[in-house]
Kinemage of the C-alpha trace (Angstrom):
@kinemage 1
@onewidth
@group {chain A} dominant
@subgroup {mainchain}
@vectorlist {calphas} color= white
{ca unk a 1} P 0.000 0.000 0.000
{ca unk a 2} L 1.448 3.566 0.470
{ca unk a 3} L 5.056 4.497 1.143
{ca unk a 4} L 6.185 4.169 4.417
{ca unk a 5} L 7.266 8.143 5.319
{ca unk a 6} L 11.619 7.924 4.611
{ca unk a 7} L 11.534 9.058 8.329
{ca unk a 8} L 10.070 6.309 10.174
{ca unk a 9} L 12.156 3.443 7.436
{ca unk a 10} L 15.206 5.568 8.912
{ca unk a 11} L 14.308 5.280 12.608
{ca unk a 12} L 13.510 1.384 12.072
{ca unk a 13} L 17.030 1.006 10.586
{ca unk a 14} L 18.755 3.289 12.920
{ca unk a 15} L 16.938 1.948 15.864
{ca unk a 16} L 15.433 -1.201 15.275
{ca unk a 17} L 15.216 -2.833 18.736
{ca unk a 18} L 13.471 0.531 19.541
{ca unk a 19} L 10.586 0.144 16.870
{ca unk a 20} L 10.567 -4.041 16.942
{ca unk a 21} L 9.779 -3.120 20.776
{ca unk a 22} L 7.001 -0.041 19.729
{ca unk a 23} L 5.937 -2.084 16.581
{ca unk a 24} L 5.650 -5.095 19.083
{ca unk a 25} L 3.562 -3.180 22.037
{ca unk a 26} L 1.019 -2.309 19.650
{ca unk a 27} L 0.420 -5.612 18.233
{ca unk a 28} L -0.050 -6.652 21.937
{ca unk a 29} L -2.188 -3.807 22.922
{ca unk a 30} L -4.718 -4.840 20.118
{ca unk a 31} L -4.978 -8.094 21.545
{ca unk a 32} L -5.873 -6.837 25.359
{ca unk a 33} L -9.678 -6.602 24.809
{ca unk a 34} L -12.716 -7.023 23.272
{ca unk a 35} L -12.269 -4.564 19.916
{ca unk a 36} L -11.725 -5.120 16.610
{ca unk a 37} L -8.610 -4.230 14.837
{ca unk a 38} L -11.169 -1.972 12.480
{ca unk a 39} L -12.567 -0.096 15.741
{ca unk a 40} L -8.894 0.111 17.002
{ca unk a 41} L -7.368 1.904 14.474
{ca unk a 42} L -10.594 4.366 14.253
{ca unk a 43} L -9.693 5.159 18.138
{ca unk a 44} L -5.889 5.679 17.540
{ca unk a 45} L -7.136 8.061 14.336
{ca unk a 46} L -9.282 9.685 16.820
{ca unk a 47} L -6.352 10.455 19.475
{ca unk a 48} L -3.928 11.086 16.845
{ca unk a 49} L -6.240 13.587 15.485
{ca unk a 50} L -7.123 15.107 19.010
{ca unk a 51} L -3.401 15.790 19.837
{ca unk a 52} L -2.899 17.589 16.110
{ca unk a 53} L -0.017 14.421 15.103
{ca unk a 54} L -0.058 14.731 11.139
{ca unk a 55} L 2.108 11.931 11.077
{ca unk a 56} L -0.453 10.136 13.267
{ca unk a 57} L -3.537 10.426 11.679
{ca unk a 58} L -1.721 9.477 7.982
{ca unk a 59} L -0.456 6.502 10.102
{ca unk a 60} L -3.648 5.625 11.178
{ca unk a 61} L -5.655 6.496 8.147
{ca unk a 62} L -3.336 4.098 6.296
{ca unk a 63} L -3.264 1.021 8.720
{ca unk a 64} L -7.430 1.527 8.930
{ca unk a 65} L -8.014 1.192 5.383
{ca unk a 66} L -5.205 -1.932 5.118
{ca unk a 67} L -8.109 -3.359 7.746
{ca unk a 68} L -10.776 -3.109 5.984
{ca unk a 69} L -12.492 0.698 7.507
{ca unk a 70} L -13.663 2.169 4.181
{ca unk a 71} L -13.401 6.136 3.675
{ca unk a 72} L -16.808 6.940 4.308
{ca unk a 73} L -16.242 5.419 7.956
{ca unk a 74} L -13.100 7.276 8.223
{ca unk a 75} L -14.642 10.779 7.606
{ca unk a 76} L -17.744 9.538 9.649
{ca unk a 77} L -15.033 8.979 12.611
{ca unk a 78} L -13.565 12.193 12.146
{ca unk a 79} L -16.403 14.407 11.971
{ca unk a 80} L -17.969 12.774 15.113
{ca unk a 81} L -15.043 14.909 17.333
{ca unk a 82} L -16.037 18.415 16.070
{ca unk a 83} L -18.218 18.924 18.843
{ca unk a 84} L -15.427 17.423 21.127
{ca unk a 85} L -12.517 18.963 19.402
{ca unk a 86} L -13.811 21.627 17.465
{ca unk a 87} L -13.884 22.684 13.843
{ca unk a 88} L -10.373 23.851 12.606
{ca unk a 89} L -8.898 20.566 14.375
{ca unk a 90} L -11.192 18.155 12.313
{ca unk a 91} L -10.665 20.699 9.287
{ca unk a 92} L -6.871 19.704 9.708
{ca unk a 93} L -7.361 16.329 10.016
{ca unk a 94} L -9.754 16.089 7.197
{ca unk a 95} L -6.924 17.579 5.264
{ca unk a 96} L -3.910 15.236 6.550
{ca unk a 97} L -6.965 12.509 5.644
{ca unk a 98} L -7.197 13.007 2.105
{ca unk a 99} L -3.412 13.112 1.984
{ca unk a 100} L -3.263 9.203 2.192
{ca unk a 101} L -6.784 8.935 1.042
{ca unk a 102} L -6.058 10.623 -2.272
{ca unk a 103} L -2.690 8.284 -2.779
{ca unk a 104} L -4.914 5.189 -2.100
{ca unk a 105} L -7.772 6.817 -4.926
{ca unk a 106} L -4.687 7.140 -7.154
{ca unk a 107} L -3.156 3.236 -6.866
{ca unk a 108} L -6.530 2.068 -7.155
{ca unk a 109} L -6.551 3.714 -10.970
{ca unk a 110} L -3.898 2.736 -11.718
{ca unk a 111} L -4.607 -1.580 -10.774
């Protein structure tokens, strides 16, 4: 699916104990409880999204739709926090959204 950012393929090189370790926590954390892997990755959107993480939210928005959350759930997720979060925040992330969103539109033409 889409690139990887060049930053976090650094860090993994550079420090790969450290992201085996992060990569590894997360994999264990989804196992903890009674949610989905779909539902999951719409709550990590959510926080990323909450705490402004660009980097986040395409991280999120990228693993969601690799399990299976379509884009109309996505943007249904996101606009659910404007009365939490508040407008410009969900503008942003609606923005950062379509960033991976609009790669995944443009592989799809091209299969």
């Amino acid at each position: 699916m889409a690139d990887i950012p060049q930053h976090y393929r650094f860090e993994k090189q550079k420090h790969a104990d450290f992201i085996k370790a992060v990569e590894g926590l997360g994999k264990t954390l989804k196992t903890q409880g009674p949610l989905d892997v779909r539902t999951a990755h719409l709550i990590q959107l959510a926080a990323s999204v909450a705490i402004h993480s660009e980097g986040g939210v395409h991280s999120h928005v990228r693993q969601a739709v690799e399990s299976g959350v379509t884009p109309d759930e996505i943007y249904h997720a996101l606009i659910l926090l404007t009365s939490t979060i508040g407008f410009p925040t969900v503008s942003a992330a609606l923005s950062w959204t379509e960033d991976i969103l609009g790669r995944f539109a443009k592989e799809s033409h091209r299969s």
